[in-house]
Backbone as JSON, one array per atom type, in Angstrom:
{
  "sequence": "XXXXXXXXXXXXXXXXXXXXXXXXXXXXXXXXXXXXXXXXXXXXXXXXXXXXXXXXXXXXXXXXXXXXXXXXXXXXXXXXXXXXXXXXXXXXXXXXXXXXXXXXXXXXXXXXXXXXXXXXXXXXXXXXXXXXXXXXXXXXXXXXXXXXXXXXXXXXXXXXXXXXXXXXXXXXXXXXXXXXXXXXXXXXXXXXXX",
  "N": [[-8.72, 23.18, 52.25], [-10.76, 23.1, 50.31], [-9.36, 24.8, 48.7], [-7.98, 22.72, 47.68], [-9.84, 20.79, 46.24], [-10.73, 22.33, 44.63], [-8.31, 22.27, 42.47], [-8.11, 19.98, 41.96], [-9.32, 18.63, 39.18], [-6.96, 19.77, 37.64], [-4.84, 18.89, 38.59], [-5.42, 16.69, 38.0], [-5.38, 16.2, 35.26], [-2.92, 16.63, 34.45], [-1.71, 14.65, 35.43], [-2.49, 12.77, 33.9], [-2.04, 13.75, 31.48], [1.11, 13.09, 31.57], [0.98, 9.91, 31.24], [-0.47, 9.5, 29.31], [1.7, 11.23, 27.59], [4.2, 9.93, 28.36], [5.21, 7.27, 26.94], [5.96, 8.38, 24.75], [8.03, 10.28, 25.11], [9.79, 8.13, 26.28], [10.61, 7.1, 24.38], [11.87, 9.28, 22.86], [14.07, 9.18, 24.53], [15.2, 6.39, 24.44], [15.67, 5.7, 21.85], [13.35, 4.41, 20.84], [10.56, 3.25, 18.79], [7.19, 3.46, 17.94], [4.87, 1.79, 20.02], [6.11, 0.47, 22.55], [6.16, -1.57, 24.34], [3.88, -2.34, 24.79], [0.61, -4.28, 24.95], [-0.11, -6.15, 22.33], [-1.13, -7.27, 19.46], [1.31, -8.98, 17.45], [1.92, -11.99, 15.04], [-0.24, -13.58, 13.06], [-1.99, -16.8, 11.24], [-4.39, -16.37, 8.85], [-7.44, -17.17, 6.85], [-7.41, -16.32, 3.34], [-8.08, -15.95, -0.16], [-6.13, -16.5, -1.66], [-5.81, -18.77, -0.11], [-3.95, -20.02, 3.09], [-2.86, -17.27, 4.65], [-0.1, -15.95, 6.4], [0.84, -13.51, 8.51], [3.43, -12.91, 8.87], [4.68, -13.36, 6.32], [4.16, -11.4, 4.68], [5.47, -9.41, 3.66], [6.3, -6.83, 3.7], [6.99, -2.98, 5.29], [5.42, -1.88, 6.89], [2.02, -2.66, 8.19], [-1.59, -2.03, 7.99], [-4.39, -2.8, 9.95], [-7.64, -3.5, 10.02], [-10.48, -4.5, 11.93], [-13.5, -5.55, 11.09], [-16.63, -6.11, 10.24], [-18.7, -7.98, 7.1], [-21.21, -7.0, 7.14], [-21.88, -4.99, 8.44], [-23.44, -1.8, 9.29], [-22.29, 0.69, 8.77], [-20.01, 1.86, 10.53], [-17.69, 0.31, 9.5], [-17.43, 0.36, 6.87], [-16.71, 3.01, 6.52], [-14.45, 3.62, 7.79], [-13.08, 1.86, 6.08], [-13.15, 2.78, 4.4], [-11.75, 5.01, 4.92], [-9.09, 4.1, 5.69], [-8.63, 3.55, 2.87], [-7.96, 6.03, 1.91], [-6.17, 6.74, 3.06], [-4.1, 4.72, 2.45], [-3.61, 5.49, -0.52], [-2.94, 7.82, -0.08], [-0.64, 7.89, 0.5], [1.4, 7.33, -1.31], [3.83, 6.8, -4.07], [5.25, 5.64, -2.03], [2.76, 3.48, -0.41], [3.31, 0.72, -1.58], [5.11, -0.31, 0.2], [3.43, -0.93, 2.44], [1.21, -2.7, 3.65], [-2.67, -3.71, 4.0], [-4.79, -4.69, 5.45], [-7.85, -6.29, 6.22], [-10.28, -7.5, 8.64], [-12.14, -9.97, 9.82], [-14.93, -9.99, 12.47], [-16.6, -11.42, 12.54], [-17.36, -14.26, 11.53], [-19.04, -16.28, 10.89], [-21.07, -15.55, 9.06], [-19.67, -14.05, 7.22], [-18.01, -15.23, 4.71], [-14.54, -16.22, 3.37], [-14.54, -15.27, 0.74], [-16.41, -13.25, 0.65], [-14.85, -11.22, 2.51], [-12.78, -10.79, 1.14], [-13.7, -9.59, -1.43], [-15.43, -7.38, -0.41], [-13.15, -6.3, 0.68], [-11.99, -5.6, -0.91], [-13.14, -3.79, -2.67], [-12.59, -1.46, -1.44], [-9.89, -0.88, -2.02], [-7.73, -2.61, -4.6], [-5.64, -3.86, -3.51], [-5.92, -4.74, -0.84], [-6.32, -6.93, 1.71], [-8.49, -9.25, 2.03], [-9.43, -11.14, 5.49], [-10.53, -14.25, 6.93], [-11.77, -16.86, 9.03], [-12.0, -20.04, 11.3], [-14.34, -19.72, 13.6], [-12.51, -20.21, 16.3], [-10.18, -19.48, 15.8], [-10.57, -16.72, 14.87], [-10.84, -15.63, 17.3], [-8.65, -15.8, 18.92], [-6.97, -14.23, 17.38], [-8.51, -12.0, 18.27], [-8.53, -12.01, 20.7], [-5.23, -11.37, 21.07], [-5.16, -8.84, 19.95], [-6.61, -7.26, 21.69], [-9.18, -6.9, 20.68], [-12.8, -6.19, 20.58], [-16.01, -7.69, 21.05], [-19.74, -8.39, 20.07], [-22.25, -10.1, 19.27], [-25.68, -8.43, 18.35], [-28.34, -8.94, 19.13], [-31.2, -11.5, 18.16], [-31.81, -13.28, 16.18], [-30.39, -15.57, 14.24], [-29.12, -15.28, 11.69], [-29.93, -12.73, 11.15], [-28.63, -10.28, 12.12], [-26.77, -7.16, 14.0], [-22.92, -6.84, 14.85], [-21.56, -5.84, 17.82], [-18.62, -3.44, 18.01], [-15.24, -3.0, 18.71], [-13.29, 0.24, 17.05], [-10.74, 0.62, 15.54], [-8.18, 1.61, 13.59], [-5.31, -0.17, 13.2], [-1.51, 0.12, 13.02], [0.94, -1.74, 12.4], [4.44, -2.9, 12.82], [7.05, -4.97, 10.79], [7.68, -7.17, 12.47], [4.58, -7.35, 13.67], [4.53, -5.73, 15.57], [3.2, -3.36, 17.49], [3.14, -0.23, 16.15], [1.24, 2.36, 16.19], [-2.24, 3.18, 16.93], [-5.14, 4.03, 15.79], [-8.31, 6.0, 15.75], [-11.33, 6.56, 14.95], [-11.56, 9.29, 15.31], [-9.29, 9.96, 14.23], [-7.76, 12.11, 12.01], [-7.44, 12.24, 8.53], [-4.77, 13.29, 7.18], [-3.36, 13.45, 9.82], [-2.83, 10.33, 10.26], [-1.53, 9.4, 8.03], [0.83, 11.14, 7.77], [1.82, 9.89, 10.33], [2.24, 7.37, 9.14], [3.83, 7.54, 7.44], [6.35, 8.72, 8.76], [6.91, 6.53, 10.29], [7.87, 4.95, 8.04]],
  "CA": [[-9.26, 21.96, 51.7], [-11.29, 23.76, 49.27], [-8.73, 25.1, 47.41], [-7.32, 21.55, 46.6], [-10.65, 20.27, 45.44], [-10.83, 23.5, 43.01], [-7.36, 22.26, 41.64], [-7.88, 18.15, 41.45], [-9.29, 18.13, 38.04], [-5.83, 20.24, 36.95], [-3.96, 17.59, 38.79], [-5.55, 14.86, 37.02], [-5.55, 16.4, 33.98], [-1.77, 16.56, 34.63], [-1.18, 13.35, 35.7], [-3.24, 11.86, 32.73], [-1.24, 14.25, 29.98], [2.24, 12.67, 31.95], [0.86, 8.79, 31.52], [0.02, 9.33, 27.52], [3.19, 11.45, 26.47], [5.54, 9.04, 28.83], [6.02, 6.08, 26.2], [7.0, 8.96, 23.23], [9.42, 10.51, 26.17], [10.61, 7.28, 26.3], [11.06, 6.59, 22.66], [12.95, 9.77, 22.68], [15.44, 8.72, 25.29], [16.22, 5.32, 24.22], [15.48, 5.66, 20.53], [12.66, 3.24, 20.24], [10.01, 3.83, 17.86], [6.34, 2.5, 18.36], [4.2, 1.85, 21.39], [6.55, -0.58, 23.23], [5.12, -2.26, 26.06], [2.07, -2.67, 24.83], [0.36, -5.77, 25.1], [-1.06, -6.23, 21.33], [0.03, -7.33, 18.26], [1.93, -10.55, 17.09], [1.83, -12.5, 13.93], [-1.41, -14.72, 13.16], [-2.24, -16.68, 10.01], [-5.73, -16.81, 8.85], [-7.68, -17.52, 5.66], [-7.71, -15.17, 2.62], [-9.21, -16.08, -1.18], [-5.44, -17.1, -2.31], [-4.76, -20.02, 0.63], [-3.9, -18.94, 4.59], [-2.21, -16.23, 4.6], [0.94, -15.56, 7.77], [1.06, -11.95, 8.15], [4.41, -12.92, 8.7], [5.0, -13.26, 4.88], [3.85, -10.11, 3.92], [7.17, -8.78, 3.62], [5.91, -4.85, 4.04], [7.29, -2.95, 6.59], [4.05, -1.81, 7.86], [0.73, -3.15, 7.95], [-2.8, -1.1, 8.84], [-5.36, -3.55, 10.24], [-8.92, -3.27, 10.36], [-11.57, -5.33, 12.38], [-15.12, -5.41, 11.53], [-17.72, -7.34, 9.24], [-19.26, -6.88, 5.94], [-22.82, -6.3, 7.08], [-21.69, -3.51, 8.79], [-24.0, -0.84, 8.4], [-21.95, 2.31, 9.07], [-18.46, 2.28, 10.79], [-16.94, -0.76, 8.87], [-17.01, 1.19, 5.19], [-16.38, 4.5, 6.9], [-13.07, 3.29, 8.42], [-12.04, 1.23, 5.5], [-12.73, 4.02, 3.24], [-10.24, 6.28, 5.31], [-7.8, 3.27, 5.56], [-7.85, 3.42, 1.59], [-7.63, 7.26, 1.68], [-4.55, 6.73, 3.82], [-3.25, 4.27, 1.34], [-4.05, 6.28, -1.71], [-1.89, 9.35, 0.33], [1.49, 7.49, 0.71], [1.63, 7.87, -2.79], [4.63, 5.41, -3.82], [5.33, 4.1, -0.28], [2.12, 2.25, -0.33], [3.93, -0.52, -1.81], [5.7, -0.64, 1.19], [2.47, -1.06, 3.9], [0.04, -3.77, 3.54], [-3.62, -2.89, 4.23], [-5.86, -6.17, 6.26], [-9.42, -6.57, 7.01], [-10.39, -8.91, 9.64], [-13.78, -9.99, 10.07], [-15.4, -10.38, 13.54], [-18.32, -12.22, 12.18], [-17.14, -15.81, 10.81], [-20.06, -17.38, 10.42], [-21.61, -14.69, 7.53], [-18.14, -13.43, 6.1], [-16.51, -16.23, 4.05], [-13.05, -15.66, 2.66], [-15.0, -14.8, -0.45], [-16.85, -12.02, 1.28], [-14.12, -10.59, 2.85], [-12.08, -10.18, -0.3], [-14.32, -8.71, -2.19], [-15.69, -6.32, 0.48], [-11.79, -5.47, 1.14], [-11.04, -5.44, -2.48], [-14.02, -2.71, -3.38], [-12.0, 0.32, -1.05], [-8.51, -0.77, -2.11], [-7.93, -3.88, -4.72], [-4.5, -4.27, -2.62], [-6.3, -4.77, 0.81], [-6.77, -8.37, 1.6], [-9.65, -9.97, 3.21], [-9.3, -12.53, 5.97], [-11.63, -14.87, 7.48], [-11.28, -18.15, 9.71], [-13.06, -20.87, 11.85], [-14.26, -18.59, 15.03], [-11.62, -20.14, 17.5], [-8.66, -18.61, 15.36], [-10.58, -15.8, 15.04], [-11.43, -15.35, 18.36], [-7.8, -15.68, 19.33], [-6.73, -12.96, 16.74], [-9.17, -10.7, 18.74], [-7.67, -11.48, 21.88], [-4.18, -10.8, 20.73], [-5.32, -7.42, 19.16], [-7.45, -6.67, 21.88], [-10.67, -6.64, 19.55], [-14.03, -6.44, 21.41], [-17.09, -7.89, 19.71], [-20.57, -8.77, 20.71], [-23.38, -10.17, 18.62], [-26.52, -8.17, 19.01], [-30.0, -9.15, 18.01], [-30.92, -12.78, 18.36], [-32.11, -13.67, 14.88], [-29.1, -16.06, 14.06], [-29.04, -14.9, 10.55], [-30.19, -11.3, 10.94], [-28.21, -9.46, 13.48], [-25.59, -6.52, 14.05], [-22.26, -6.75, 15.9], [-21.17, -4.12, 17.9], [-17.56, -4.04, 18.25], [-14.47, -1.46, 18.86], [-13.03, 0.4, 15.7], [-9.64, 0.72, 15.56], [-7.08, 0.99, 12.97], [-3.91, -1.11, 13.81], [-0.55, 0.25, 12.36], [1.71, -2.63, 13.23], [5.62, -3.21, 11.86], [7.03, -6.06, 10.12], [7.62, -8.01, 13.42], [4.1, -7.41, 13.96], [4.39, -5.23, 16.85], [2.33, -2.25, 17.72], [3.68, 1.65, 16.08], [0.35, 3.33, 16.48], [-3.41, 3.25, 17.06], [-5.69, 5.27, 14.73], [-9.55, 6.12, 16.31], [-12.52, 7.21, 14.27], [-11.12, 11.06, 15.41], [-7.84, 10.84, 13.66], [-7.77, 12.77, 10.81], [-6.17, 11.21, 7.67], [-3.39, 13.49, 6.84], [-2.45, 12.89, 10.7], [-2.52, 9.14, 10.01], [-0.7, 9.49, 6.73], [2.04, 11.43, 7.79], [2.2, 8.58, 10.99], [2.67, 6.01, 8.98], [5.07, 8.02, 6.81], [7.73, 8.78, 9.95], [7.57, 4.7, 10.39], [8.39, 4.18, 7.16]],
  "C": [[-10.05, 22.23, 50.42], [-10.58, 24.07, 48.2], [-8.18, 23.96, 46.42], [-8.65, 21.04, 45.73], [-10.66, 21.04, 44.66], [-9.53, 22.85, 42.01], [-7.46, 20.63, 41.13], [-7.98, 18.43, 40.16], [-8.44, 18.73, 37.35], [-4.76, 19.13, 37.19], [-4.16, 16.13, 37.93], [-5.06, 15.31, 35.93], [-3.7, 16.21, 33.7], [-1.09, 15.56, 34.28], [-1.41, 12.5, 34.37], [-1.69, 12.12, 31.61], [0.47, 13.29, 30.38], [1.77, 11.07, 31.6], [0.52, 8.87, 29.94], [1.22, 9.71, 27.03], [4.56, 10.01, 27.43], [5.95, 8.11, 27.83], [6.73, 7.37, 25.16], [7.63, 9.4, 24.04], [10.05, 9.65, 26.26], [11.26, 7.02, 25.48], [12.63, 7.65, 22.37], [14.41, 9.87, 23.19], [16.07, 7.29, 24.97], [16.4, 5.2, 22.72], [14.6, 4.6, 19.78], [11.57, 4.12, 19.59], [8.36, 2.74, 18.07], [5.76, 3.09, 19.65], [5.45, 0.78, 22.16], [6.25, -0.87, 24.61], [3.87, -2.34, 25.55], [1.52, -3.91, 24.09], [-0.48, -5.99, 23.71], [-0.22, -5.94, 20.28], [0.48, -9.02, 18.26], [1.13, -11.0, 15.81], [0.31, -13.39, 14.06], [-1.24, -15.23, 11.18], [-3.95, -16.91, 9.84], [-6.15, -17.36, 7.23], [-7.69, -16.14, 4.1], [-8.28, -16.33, 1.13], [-7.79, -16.55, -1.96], [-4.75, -18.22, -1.2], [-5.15, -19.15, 2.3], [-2.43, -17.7, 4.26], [-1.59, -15.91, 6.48], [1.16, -14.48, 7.7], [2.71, -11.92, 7.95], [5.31, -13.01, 7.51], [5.0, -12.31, 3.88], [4.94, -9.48, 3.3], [7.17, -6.94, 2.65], [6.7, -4.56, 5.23], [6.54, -2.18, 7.26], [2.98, -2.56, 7.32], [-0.47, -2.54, 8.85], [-3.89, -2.45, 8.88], [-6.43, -3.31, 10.6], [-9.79, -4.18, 10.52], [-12.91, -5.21, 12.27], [-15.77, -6.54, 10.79], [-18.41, -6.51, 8.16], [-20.81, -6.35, 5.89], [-22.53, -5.17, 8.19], [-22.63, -2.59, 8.32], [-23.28, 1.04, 8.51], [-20.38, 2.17, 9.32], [-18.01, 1.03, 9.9], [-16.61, 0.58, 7.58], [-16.79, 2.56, 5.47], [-14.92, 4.41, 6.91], [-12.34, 2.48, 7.5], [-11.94, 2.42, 4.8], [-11.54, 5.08, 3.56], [-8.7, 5.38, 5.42], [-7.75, 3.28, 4.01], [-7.87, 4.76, 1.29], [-6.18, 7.1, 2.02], [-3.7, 6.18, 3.07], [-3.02, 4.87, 0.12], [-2.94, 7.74, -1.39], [-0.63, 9.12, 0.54], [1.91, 7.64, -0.34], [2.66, 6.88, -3.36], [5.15, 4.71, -2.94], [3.87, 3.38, -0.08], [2.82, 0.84, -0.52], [4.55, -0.97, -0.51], [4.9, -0.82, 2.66], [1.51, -2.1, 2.78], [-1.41, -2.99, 4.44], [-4.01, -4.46, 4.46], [-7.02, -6.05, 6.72], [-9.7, -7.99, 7.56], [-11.19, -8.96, 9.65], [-13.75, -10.78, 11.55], [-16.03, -11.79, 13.73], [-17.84, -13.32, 11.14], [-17.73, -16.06, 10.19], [-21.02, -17.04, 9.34], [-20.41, -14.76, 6.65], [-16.94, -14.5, 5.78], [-15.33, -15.56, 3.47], [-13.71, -15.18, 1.42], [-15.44, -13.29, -0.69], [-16.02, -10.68, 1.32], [-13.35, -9.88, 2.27], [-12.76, -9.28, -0.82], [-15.09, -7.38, -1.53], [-14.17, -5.61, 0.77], [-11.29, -4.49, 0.06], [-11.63, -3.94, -3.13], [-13.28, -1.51, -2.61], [-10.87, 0.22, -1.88], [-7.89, -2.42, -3.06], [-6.64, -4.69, -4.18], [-4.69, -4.71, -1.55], [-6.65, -6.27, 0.67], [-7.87, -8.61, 2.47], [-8.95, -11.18, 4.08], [-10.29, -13.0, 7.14], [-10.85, -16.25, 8.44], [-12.48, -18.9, 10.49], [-13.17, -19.43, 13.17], [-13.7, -18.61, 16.11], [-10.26, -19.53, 16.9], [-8.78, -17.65, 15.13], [-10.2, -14.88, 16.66], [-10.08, -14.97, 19.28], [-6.36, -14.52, 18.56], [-6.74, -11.89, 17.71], [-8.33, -10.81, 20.2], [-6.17, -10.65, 22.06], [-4.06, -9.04, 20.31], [-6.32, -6.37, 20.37], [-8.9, -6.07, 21.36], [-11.67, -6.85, 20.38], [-15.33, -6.52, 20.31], [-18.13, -8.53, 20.14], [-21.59, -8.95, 19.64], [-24.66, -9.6, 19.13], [-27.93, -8.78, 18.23], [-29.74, -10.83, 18.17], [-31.69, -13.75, 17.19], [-30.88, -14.48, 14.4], [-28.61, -15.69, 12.67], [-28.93, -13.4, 10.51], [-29.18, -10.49, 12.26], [-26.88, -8.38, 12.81], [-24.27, -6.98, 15.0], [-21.78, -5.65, 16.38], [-19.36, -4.79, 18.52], [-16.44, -2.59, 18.08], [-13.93, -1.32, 17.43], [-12.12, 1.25, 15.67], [-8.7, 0.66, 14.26], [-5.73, 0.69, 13.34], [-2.79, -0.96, 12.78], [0.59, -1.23, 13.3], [3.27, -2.7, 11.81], [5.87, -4.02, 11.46], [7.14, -7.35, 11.02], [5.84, -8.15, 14.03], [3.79, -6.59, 15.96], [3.54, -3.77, 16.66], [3.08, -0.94, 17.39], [2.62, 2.42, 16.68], [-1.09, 2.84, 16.6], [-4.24, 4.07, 16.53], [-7.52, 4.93, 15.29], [-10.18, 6.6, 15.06], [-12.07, 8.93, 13.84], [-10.05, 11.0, 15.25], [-8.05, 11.1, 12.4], [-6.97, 12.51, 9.96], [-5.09, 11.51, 7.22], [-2.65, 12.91, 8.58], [-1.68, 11.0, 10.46], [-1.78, 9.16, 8.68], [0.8, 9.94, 7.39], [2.55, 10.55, 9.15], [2.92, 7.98, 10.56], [4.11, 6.51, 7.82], [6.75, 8.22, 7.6], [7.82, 7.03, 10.35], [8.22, 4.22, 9.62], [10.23, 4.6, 7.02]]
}
């Protein structure tokens, strides 16, 4: 009995490594490409600084999405700045990926905001803003988590997850990019999509 408890956390560790590589095992047996099956993603339109904007119009065949707000004091301009490193490293396939900032935070970050906070990493990156029930239904779609903290209605942080979102031209899910991916990895990602 002993000996199995010495080995569980090899078994998990097992089991785990078999439940992340299974979708790219899959990919490689049917030839799909992406996350498939995974619940996140789909088209939205929201507001940007030339009209609403349908991602569905973009007519890229990727798009990197990033969720935060512009009073961000830390991960927002960290994470765009490496989303416009990443763009800056495709070198002439940029043209061919769209770059999106979403804002959490409505009720500060007008379409005006957003732009021009998008525009200062990358002047290709669009801002987009909306009322907070079309946001709100963005975030669900994307899985976005977001919590106002501080109860100053003016003054506050949000805390919220920080994700970049490679998605294809259907709007479906290729990849997921964390804080700890390193930008040639994400570069040469979004390079095997293209």
């Amino acid at each position: 009995m002993d000996s199995l408890k010495r080995y569980a956390p090899l078994v998990a560790a097992c089991l785990l490594a078999g439940l992340v590589a299974f979708p790219f095992l899959r990919n490689l047996a049917t030839g799909e490409r992406g996350m498939p099956g995974a619940q996140i993603g789909g088209h939205f339109t929201l507001q940007t600084s030339a009209g609403p904007l349908d991602t569905a119009s973009l007519g890229t065949e990727l798009t990197m999405i990033y969720f935060g707000y512009t009073y961000c004091p830390d991960v927002c301009p960290t994470e765009l700045a490496r989303m416009a490193h990443v763009y800056k490293g495709l070198g002439s396939d940029k043209t061919r990926v769209s770059g999106l900032f979403v804002t959490v935070d409505p009720e500060r970050d007008t379409v005006a905001a957003v732009t021009e906070y998008a525009q200062a990493f990358d002047p290709a990156f669009k801002g987009l803003s909306g009322d907070r029930v079309r946001i709100e239904q963005v975030m669900r779609r994307y899985q976005v988590y977001a919590q106002k903290a501080g109860k100053d209605p003016r003054n506050y942080t949000v805390d919220h997850s920080s994700r970049i979102y490679l998605m294809d031209r259907d709007a479906k899910l290729m990849a997921l990019f964390t804080m700890d991916t390193d930008i040639p990895t994400i570069i040469n990602q979004v390079k095997n999509f293209l």
